[in-house]
C-alpha positions as CSV (number, residue, x, y, z in Angstrom):
1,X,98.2,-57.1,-40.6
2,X,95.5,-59.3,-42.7
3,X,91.7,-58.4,-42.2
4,X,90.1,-61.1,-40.9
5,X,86.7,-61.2,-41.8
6,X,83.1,-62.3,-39.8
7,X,81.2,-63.6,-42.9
8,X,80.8,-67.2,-41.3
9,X,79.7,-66.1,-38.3
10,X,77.6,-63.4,-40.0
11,X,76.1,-66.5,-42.3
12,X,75.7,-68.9,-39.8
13,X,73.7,-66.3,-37.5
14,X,71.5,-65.6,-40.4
15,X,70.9,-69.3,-41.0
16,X,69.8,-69.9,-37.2
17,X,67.4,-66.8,-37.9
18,X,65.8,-68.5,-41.1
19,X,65.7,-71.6,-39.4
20,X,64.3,-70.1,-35.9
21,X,61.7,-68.7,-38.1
22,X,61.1,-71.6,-40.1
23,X,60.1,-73.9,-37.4
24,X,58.3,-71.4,-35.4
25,X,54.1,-72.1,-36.0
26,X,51.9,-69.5,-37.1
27,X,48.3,-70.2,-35.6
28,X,47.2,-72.6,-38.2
29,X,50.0,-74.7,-37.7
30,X,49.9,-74.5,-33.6
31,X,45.9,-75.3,-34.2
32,X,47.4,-78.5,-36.2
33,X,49.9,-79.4,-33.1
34,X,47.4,-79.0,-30.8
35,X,44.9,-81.4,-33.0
36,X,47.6,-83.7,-33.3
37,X,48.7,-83.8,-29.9
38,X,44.6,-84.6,-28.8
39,X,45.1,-87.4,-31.7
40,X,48.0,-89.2,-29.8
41,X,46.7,-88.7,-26.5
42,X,43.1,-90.4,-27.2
43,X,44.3,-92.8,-29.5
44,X,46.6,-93.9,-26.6
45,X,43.3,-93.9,-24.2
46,X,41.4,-95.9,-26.6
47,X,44.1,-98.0,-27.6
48,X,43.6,-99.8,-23.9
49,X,40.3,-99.8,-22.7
50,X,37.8,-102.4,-23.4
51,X,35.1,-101.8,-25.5
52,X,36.1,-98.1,-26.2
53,X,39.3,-99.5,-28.2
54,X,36.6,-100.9,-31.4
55,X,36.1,-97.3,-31.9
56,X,39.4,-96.9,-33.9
57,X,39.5,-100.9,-34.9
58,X,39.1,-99.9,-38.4
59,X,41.8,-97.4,-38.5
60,X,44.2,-100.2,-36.9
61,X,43.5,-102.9,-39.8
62,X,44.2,-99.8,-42.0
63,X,47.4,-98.9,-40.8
64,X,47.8,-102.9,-40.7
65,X,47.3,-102.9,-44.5
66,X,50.1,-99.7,-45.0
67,X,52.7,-102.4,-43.4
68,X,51.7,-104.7,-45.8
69,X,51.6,-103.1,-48.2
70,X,55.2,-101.7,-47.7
71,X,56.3,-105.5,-47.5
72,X,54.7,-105.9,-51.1
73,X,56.8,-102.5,-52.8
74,X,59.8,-104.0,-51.2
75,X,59.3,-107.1,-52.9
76,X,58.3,-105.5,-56.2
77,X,61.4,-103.6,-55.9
78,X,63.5,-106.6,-55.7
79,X,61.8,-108.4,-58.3
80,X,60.0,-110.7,-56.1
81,X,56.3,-112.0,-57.4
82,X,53.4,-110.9,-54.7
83,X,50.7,-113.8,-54.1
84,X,48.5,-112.2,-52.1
85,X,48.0,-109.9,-49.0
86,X,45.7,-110.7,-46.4
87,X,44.5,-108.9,-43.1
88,X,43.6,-111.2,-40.1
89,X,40.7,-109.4,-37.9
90,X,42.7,-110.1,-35.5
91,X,44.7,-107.2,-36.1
92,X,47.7,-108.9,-37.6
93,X,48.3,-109.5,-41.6
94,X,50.2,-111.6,-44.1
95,X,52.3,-110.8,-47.3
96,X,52.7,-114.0,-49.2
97,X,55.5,-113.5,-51.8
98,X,58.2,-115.6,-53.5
99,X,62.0,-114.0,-54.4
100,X,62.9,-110.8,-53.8
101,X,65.5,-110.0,-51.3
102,X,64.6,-110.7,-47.8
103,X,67.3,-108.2,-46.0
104,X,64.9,-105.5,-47.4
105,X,61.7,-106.4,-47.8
106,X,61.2,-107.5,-43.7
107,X,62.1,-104.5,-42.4
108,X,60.3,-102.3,-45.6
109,X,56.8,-102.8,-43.6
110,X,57.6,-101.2,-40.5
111,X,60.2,-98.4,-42.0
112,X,57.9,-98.0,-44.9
113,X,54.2,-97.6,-42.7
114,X,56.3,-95.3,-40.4
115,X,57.4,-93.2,-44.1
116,X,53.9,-93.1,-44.7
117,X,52.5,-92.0,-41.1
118,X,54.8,-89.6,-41.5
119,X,54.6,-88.2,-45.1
120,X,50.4,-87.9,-44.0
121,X,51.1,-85.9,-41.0
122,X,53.2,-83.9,-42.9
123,X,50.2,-83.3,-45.6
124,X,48.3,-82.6,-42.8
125,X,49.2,-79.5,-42.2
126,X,47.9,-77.9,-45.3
127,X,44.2,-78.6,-47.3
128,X,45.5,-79.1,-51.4
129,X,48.3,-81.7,-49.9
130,X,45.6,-83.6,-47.8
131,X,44.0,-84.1,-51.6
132,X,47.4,-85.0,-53.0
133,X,47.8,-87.6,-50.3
134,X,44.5,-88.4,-50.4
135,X,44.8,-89.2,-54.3
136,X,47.9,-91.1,-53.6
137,X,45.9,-93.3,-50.7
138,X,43.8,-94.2,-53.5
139,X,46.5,-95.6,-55.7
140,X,47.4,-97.6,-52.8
141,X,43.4,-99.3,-52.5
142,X,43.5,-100.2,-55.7
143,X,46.9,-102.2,-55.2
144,X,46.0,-103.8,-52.1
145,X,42.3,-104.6,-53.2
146,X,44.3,-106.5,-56.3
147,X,46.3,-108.3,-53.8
148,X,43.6,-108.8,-51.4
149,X,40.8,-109.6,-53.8
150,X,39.8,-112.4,-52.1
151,X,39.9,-111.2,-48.3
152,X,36.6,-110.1,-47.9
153,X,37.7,-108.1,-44.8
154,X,39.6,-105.6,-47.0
155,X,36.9,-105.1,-49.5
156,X,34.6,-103.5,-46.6
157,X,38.1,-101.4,-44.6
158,X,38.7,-99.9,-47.6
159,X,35.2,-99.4,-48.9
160,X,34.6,-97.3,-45.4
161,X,37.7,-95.7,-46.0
162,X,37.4,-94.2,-49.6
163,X,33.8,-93.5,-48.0
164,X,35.1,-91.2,-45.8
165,X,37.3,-89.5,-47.8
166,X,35.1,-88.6,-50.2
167,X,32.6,-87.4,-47.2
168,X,35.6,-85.4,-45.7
169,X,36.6,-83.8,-49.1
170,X,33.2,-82.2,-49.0
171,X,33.0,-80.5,-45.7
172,X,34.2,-77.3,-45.2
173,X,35.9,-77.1,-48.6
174,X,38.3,-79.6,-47.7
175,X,39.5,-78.6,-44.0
176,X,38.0,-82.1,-42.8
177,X,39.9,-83.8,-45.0
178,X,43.1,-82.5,-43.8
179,X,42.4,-83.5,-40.4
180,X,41.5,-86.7,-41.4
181,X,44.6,-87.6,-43.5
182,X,46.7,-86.0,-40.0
183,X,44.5,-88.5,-38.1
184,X,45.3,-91.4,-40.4
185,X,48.8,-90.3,-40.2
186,X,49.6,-90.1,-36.5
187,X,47.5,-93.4,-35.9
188,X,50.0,-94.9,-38.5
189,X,53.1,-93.7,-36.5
190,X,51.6,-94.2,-32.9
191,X,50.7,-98.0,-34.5
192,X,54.5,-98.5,-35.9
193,X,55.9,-97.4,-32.3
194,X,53.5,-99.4,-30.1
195,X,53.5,-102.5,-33.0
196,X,57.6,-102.7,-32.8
197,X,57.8,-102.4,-28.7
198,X,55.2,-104.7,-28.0
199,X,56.6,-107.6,-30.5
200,X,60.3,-107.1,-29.9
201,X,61.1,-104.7,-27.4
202,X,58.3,-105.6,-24.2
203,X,58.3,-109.2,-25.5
204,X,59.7,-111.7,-28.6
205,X,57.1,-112.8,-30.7
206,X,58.6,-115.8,-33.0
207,X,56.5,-115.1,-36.1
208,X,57.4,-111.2,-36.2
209,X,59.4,-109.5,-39.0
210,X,62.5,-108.7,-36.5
211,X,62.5,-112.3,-35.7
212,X,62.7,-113.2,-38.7
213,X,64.9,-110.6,-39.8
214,X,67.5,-111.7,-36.8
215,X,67.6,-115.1,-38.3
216,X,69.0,-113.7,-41.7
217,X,71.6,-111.7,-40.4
218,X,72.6,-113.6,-37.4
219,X,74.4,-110.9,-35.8
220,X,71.7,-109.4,-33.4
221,X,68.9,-110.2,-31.4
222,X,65.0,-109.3,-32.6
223,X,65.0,-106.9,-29.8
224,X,67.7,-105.3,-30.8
225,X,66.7,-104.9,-34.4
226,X,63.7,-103.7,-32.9
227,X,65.4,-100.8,-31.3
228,X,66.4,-99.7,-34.3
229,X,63.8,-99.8,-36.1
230,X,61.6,-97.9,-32.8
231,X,64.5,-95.0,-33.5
232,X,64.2,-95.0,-37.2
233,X,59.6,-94.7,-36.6
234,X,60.5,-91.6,-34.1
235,X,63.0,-89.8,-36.5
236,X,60.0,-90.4,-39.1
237,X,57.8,-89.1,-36.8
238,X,59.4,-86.0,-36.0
239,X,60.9,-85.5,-39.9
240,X,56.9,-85.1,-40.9
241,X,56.5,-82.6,-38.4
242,X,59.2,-80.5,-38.9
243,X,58.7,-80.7,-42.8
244,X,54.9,-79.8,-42.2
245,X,56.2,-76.9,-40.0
246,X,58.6,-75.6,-43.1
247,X,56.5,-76.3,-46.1
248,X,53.3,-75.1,-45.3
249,X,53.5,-71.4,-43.8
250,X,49.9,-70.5,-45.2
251,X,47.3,-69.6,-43.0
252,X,44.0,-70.9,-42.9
253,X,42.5,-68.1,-45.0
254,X,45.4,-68.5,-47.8
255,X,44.6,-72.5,-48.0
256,X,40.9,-72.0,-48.5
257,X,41.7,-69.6,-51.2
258,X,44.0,-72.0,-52.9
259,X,41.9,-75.0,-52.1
260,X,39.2,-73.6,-54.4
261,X,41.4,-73.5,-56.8
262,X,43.3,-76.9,-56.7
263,X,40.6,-79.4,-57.5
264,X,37.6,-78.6,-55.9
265,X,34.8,-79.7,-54.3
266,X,32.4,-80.6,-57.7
267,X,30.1,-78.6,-58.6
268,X,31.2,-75.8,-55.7
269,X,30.8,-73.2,-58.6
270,X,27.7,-74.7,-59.5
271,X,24.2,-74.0,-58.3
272,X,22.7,-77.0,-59.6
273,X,25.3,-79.2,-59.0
274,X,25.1,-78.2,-54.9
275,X,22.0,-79.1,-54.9
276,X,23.5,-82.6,-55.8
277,X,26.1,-82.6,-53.4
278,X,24.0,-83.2,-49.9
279,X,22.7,-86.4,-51.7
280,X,26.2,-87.6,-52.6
281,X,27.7,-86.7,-49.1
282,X,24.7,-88.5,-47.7
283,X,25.3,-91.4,-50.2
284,X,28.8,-91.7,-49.2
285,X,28.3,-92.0,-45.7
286,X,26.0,-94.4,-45.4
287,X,27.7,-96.9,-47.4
288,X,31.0,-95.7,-45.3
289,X,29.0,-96.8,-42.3
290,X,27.9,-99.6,-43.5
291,X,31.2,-101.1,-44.2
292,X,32.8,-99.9,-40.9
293,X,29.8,-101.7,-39.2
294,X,30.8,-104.6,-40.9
295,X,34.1,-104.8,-39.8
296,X,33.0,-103.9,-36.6
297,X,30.2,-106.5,-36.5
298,X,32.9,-109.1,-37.9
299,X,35.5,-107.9,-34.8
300,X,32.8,-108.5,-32.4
């Protein structure tokens, strides 16, 4: 009588161990649930009440730019030539562009400032990949600032925003940072998801991409293109989680260590240069402020 083995039983119960184990949080990662979970809630609060909602204006005319900017990679991925990007204080935005291939690059701003919500939250979770994504945020300034050259409006959002980075990279050897980049990210999700339902789902705006989209392919309605895309911005959501909870096991001791070592505050080995370091926070801030009043001032 043949042996029958249980290897794939054996393998598969060892594979739901690793994975059990993989998505279970440690403490610094349920302390960065829990911070992201009070990030969705009060963004929701401030989203609708007057008054209270200009406190996170700026970070919506950011995530605003993200979408745009997603519509202008599309279009350099399919050849197409980028006139200019603008962002309405109204909240809305504009990607002027001629060629390309329209069947991608309308639905590349929602899908790709979802990507991006999502590939932050997932830096989020640990201090060196909050620099990485904050260094890559960077790279993506300096492309929309040569889009946007002449919008005077995304001259002061992103001067604010690079000011705050560079304030947040300096406190507590980068911890504030990574909470800032999870911030950034979950207010880019939370932006996609309310963004698609209120233009397609709750309602049909004419001049929105699934409109537009609809009228290319000719097969669907807007709202139902915007269903898909509303799945697609949750799977996104969820896939930077999940990654965050699988890549980044170290605790909150281990990514201090490592973040002194993986490019560090300047001058954090350096007695005179500390003394520097107040003064450039200080500096930072202030003209971070000063640009966020701006835009605020302008909103108003």
């Amino acid at each position: 009588m043949p042996t029958v083995h249980a290897y794939p039983e054996h393998n598969f119960a060892v594979f739901a161990r690793d994975a059990r184990d993989s998505l279970t949080p440690n403490e610094t990662q349920r302390t960065t649930l829990i911070v992201a979970a009070c990030y969705i809630v009060a963004i929701a609060i401030l989203w609708h009440v007057p008054y209270l909602s200009v406190i996170i204006y700026p970070f919506k005319l950011l995530t605003v730019g993200f979408h745009e900017m997603s519509h202008a990679i599309a279009g350099i991925l399919t050849c197409a030539h980028i006139h200019s990007i603008e962002l309405d204080p109204d909240e809305g935005g504009a990607t002027r562009m001629s060629g390309g291939i329209p069947w991608i690059t309308l639905p590349a701003g929602y899908l790709g400032s979802s990507f991006i919500g999502a590939a932050l939250i997932t830096c989020g979770f640990d201090t060196n990949a909050s620099k990485v994504a904050s260094l890559v945020m960077a790279a993506f300034f300096l492309f929309t600032l040569w889009w946007a050259r002449r919008n005077w409006l995304t001259w002061l959002l992103i001067l604010g925003m690079s000011g705050l980075i560079v304030l947040f990279w300096f406190v507590a050897g980068g911890v504030a940072l990574r909470y800032f980049v999870l911030f950034i990210g979950v207010m880019s999700c939370m932006y996609v998801l309310w963004d698609v339902i209120d233009d397609t789902v709750a309602r049909k705006v004419n001049g929105s991409d699934a409109s537009s989209f609809a009228e290319i392919c000719g097969c669907c309605p807007s709202q139902v293109w915007g269903v898909i895309w509303l799945i697609q911005a949750f799977i996104f959501f969820a896939a930077g989680i999940i990654v965050g909870l699988v890549a980044f096991k170290q605790s909150a001791a281990q990514q201090a260590d490592d973040s002194r070592h993986f490019l560090p505050v300047p001058g954090s080995s350096s007695g005179a240069l500390q003394q520097f370091l107040p003064n450039s926070a200080m500096a930072s801030s202030l003209a971070c402020a000063a640009a966020l009043a701006a835009v605020l001032l302008h909103r108003w």
